[in-house]
C-alpha positions in Angstrom: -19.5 -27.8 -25.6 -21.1 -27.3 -28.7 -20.9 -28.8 -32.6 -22.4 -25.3 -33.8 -20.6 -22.5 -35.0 -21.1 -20.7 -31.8 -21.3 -16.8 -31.7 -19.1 -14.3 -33.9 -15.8 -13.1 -33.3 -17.2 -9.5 -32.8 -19.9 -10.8 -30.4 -17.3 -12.3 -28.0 -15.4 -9.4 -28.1 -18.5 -7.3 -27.5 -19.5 -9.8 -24.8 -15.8 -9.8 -23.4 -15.9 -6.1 -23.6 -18.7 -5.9 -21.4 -16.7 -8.0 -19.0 -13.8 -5.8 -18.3 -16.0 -2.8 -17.8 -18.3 -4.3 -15.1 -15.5 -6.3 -13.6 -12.1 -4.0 -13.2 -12.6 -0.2 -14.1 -8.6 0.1 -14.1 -7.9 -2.6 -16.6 -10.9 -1.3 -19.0 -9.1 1.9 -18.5 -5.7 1.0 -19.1 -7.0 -1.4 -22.2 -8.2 1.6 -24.2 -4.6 2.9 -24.4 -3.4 -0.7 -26.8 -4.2 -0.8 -30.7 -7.1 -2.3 -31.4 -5.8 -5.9 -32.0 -4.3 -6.0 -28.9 -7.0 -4.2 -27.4 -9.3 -7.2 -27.8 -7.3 -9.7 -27.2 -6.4 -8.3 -23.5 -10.3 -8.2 -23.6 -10.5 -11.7 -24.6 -8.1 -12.6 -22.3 -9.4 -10.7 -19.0 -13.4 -12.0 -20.0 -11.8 -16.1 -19.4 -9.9 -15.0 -16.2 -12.7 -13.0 -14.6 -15.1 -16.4 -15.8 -12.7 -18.9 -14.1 -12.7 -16.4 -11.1 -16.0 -16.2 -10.3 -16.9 -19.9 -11.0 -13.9 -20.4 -8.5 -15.0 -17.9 -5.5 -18.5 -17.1 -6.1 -18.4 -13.9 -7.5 -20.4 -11.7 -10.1 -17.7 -10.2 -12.0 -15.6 -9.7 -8.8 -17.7 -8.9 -6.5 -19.7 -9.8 -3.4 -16.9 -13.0 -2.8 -18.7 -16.0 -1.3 -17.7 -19.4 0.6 -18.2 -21.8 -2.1 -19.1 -25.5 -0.8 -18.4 -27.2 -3.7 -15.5 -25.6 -5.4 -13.3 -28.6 -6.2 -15.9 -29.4 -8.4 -16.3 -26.3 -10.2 -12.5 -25.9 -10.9 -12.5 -29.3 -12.3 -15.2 -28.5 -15.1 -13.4 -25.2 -15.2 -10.4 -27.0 -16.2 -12.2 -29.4 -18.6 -13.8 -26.7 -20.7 -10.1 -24.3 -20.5 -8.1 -27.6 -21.9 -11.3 -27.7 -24.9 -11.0 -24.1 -25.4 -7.2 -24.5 -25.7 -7.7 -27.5 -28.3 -9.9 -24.9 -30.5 -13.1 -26.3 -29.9 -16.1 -24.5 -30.1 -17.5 -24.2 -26.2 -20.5 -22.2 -26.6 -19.9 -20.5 -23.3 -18.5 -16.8 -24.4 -15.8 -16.6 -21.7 -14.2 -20.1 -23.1 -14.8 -19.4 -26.6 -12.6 -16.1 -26.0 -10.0 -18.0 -24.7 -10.0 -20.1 -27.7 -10.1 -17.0 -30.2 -7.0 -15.6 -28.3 -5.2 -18.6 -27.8 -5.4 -19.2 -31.7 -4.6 -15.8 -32.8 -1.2 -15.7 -30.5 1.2 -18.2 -29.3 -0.4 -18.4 -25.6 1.5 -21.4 -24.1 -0.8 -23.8 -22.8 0.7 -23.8 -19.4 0.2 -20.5 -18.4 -3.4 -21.2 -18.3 -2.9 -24.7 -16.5 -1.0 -22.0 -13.8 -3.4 -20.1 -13.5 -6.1 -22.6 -12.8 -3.8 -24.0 -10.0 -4.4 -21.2 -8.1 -7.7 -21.3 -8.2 -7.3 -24.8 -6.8 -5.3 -23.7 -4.1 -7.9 -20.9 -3.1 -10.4 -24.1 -3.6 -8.7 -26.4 -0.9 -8.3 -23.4 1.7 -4.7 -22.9 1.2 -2.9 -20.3 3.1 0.4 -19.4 2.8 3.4 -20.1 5.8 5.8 -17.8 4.1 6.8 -15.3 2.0 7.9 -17.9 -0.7 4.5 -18.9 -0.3 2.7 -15.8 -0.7 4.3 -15.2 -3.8 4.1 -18.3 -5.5 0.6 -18.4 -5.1 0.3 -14.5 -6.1 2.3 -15.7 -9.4 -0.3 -18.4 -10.1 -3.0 -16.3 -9.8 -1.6 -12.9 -10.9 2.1 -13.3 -12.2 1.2 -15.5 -14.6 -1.6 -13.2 -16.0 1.2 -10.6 -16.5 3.1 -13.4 -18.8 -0.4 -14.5 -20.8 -0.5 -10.4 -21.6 2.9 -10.0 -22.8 2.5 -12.9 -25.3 -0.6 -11.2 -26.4 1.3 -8.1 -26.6 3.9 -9.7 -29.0 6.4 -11.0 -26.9 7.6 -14.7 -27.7 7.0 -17.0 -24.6 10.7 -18.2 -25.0 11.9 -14.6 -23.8 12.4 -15.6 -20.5 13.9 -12.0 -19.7 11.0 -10.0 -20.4 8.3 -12.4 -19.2 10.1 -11.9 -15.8 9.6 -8.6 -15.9 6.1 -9.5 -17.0 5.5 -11.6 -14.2 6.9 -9.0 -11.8 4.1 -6.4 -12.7 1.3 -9.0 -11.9 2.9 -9.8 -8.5 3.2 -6.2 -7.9 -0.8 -6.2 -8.9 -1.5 -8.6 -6.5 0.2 -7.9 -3.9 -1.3 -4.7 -3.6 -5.0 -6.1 -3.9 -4.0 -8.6 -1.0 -3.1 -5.3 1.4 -6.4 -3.6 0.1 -8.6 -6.9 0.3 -7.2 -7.8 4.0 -11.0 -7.2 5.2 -13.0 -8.4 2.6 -11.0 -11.1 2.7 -11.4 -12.3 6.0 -14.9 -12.1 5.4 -15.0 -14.9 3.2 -12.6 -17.0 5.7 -9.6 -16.0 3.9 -6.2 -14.5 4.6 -3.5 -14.4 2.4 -1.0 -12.6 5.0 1.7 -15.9 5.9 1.1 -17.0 9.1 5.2 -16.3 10.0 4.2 -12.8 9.6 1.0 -13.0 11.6 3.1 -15.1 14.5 5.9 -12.0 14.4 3.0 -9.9 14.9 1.4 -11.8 17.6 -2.2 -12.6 15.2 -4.0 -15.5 15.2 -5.2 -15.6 11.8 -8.8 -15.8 12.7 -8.9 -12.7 14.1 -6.9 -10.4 11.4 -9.3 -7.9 11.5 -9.6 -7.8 15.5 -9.9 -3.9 16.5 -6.3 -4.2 18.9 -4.0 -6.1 16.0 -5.1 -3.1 13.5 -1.4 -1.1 14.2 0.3 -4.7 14.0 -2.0 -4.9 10.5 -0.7 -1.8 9.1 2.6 -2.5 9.7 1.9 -6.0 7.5 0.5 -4.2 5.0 3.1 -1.7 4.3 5.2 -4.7 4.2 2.8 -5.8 1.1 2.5 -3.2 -0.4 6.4 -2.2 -0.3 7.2 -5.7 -1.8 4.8 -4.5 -4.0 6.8 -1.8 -5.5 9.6 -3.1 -5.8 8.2 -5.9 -8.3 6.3 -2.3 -10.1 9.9 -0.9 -9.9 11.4 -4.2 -11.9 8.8 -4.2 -14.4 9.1 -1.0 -15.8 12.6 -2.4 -17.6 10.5 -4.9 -19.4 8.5 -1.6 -21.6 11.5 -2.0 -23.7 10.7 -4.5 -25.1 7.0 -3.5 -26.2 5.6 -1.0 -28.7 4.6 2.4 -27.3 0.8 2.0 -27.2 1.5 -1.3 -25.0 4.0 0.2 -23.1 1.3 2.7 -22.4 -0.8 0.7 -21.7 1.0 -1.1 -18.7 2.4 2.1 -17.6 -0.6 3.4 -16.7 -2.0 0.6 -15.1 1.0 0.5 -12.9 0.6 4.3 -11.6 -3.1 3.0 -11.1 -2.1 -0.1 -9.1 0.8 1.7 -8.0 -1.2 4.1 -6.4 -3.7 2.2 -4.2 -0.6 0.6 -2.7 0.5 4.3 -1.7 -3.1 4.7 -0.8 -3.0 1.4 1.4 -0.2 2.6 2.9 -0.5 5.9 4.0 -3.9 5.2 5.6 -2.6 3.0 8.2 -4.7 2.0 10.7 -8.2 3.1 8.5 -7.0 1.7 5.4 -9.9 -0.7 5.8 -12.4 1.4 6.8 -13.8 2.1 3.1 -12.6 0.2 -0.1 -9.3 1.9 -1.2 -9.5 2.9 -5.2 -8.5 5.7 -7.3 -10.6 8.4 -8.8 -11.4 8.7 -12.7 -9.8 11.9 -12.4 -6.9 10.3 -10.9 -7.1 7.7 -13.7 -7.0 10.1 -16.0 -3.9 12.0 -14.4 -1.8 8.4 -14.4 -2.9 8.1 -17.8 -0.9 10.8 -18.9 1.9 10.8 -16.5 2.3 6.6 -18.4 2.3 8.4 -21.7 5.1 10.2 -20.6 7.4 7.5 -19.5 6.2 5.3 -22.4 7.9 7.8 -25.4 10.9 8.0 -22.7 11.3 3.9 -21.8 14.1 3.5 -24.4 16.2 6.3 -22.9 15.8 4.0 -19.6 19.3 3.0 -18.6 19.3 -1.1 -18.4 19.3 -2.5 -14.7 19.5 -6.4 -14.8 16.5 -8.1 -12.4 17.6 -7.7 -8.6 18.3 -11.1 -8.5 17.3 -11.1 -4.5 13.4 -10.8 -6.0 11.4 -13.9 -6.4 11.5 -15.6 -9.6 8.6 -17.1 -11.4 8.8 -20.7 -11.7 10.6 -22.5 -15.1 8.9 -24.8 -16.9 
């Protein structure tokens, strides 16, 4: 942490900017559909998660995921510069100083960001979900609760429990789908996110996931993901009421982007490991449009209350 002024606004943002294209093609995407307020504030927003990410798991903006010896200590300094950044101190470290900028321009409840930090910490101790509760509470800590931080930044008041819902039901649908696509890479890293009630059904031991005679047991797991999957993508939609129509957008096209490598996931089966599943910028560019669609229709959307059978994000 620094005394000093620290870098401009506009440099973080450049900085940030930079972020989101090297580290998630699909949200940079997406981002260029909000106004340009919100625009870099997602930016802002997605430059702190992907920096608490990689300090967590080893990664360079997502990539090549590593076992990290020592990663109770990096989530606590993690955790001591967030609660500074929160406080509106100056860091001096861009990805904390753009969580500071975006915290003070919005009303970004402090808790969502002590959420998402606690998943890190559960990645950190080698947690692995037992069951399905499980799975999804830690998809909400690491993804759900992303979904809420965005709405806020979007406009939404954190007291509208409603919509943040429906917030948080997007990022689990997000995640959930990256869990099916990632079952490999995963493992890899000594990982597995599938509970271990599924992989007994199946008759896995959860050291050998990837294991060339469980791959038909696999695919049936994953298009058990990537089902639960949509029917969080399928909830969230009601909450674009409640946004303006470049946010709505916005999140409509990421969930046909998203969306889609869960299709993707699932129709491959067997081979959906075989090669990283993504979507083309062609087919970017197609879900693009199809979101700008549904976005000017979203108010002629007939109003379903939640499925109150779907899992719920935790209260306060």
């Amino acid at each position: 942490m620094t005394s000093s002024p620290g870098p401009t606004r506009d440099a973080i943002v450049a900085t940030a900017h930079e972020s989101i294209a090297r580290g998630s093609k699909s949200f940079a995407a997406a981002s260029l559909l909000f106004d340009r307020a919100t625009r870099e504030r997602a930016w802002l927003l997605y430059a702190w998660c992907r920096a608490c990410d990689d300090i967590a798991d080893g990664q360079d903006h997502g990539h090549t995921m590593s076992v990290v010896e020592n990663a109770p200590e990096r989530i606590a300094a993690m955790a001591v510069l967030t609660d500074a950044a929160l406080a509106g101190r100056v860091i001096g470290v861009p990805a904390f100083d753009a969580l500071r900028i975006v915290a003070a321009e919005t009303r970004l409840p402090a808790r969502f960001a002590h959420d998402l930090i606690e998943g890190f910490r559960l990645d950190g101790q080698g947690w692995r979900p037992r069951t399905e509760n499980d799975l999804l509470t830690y998809c909400y800590h690491v993804a759900g609760v992303v979904g809420c931080m965005m709405a806020v930044i979007m406009g939404v008041s954190p007291d509208d429990d409603a919509v943040l819902d429906r917030a948080c039901d997007l990022g689990l649908a997000f995640q959930l789908a990256n869990i099916a696509r990632d079952i490999d890479e995963d493992a890899q890293a000594g990982r597995c996110y599938l509970p271990t009630d599924w992989l007994d059904e199946m008759g896995i031991a959860p050291e050998a996931v990837m294991a060339a005679q469980h791959r038909p047991a696999l695919a049936i797991l994953a298009r058990r993901l990537t089902t639960r999957a949509a029917q969080f993508e399928a909830s969230a939609r009601m909450g674009t009421r409640a946004l303006s129509f470049r946010s709505a957008w916005a999140v409509l096209a990421a969930a046909q982007i998203y969306g889609a490598i869960g299709r993707k996931v699932a129709g491959r089966g067997e081979r959906a490991w075989d090669g990283r599943v993504t979507t083309s910028k062609g087919e970017k560019l197609g879900f693009i449009a199809r979101a700008a669609v549904e976005a000017r229709g979203r108010m002629r959307l007939v109003e379903v209350p939640r499925d109150v059978g779907l899992w719920r994000r935790p209260r306060p």
